[in-house]
C-alpha positions in Angstrom: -10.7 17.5 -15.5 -9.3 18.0 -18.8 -7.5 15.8 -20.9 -4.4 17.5 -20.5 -4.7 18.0 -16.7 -5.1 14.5 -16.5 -1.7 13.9 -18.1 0.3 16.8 -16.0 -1.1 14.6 -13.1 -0.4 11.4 -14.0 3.5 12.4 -15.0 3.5 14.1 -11.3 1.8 11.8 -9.1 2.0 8.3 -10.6 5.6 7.3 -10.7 5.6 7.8 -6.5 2.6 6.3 -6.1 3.2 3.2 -8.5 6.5 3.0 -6.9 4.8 3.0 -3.5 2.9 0.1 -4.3 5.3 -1.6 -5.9 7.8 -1.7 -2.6 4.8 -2.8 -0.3 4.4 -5.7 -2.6 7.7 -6.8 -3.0 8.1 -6.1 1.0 5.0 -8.7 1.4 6.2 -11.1 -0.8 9.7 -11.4 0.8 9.2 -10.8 4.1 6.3 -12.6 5.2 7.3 -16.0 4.1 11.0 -15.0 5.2 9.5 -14.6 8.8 7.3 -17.8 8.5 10.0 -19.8 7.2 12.8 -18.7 10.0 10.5 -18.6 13.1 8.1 -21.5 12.3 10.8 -23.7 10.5 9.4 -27.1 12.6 6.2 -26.9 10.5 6.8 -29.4 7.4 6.9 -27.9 4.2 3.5 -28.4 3.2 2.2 -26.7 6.2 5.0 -23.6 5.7 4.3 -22.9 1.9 0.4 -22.6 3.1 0.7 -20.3 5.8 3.0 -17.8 3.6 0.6 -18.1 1.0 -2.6 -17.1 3.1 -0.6 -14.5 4.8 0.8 -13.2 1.9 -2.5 -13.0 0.1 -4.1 -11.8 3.3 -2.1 -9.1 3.7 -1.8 -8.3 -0.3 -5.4 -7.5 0.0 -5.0 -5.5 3.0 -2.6 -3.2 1.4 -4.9 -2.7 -2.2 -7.4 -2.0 -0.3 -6.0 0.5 2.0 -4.0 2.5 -1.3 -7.6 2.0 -3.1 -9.2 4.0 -0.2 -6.2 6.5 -0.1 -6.8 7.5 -3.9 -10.3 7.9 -3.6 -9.4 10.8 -1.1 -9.8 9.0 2.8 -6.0 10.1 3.7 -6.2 8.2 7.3 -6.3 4.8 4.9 -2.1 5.3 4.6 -1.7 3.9 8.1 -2.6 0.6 7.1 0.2 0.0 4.6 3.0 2.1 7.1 2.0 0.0 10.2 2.6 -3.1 7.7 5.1 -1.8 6.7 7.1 -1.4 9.9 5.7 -4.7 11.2 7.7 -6.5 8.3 10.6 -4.1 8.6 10.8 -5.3 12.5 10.2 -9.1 11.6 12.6 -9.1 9.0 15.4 -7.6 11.1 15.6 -10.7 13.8 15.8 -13.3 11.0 19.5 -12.6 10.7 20.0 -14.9 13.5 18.3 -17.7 11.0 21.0 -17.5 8.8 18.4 -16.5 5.7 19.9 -15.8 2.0 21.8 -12.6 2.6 19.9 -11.2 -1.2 16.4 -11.7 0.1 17.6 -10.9 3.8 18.9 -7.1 2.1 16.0 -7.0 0.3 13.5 -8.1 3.1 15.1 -4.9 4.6 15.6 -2.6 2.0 12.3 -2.9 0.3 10.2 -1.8 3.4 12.2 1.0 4.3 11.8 2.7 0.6 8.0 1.9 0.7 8.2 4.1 4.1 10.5 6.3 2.3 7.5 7.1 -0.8 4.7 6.9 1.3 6.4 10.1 3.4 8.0 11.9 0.0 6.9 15.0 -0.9 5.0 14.4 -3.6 2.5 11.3 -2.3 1.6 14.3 0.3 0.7 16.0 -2.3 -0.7 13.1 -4.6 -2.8 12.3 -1.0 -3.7 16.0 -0.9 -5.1 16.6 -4.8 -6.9 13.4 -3.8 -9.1 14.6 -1.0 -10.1 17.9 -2.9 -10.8 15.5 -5.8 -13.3 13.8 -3.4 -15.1 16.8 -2.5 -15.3 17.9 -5.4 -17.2 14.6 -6.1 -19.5 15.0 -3.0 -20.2 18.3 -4.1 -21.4 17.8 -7.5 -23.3 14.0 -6.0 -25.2 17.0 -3.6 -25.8 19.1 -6.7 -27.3 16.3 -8.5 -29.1 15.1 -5.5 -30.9 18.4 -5.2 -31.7 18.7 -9.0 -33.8 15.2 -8.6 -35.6 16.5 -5.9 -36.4 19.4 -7.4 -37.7 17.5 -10.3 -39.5 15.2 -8.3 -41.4 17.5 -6.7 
């Protein structure tokens, strides 16, 4: 890949993927301790802050490492983040009855559902799609190379 086929995909493909990731952190980092905070709110404080923490960080790894595997061309990976996804949409939505701050309540909402929104878009199918001839085209050339040391082995 050139130089300047590097750029025309990065100016193509990175905003919806950035933005991607961007909503499914922001969707973890309000709605997981919104959910722990409304449906477990007889664990003391202490107890609460730790619990949003792990499962924030928990589930903050899940989601790198399931867009990690999605750029390096395993498309199945984007299930991961969508189930997630939906699973905080759904948590978030019964909090309402918790009377929770109507700004992170919105946004507990909001923020899922445009995560869902990029991850189906145009353009991250086709950001998903360059990336799985990107890693044939590394399999083939790891074959190529493969065969070359043989060859010089022998």
């Amino acid at each position: 890949m050139t130089y300047k086929e590097l750029l025309r995909y990065l100016k193509r493909y990175f905003p919806v993927s950035t933005g991607a990731l961007f909503a499914q952190g922001f969707t973890i980092a309000i709605g997981v301790p919104m959910m722990i905070g409304s449906y477990f709110e007889v664990l003391p404080a202490g107890e609460n802050l730790r619990y949003s923490y792990f499962s924030v960080l928990g589930a903050s790894f899940l989601i790198a490492h399931c867009n990690f595997m999605v750029v390096r061309g395993y498309p199945g990976w984007i299930w991961g983040p969508v189930i997630l996804m939906f699973l905080c949409l759904v948590g978030v939505l019964p909090t309402i009855a918790y009377r929770p701050h109507k700004v992170f309540y919105v946004s507990g909402i909001l923020f899922p559902l445009l995560a869902l929104l990029l991850l189906n878009s145009k353009l991250h199918r086709e950001a998903r799609n360059e990336w799985v001839k990107l890693r044939e085209k590394r399999q083939r050339v790891g074959r190529i190379i493969r065969t070359q040391r043989q060859r010089f082995r022998r």
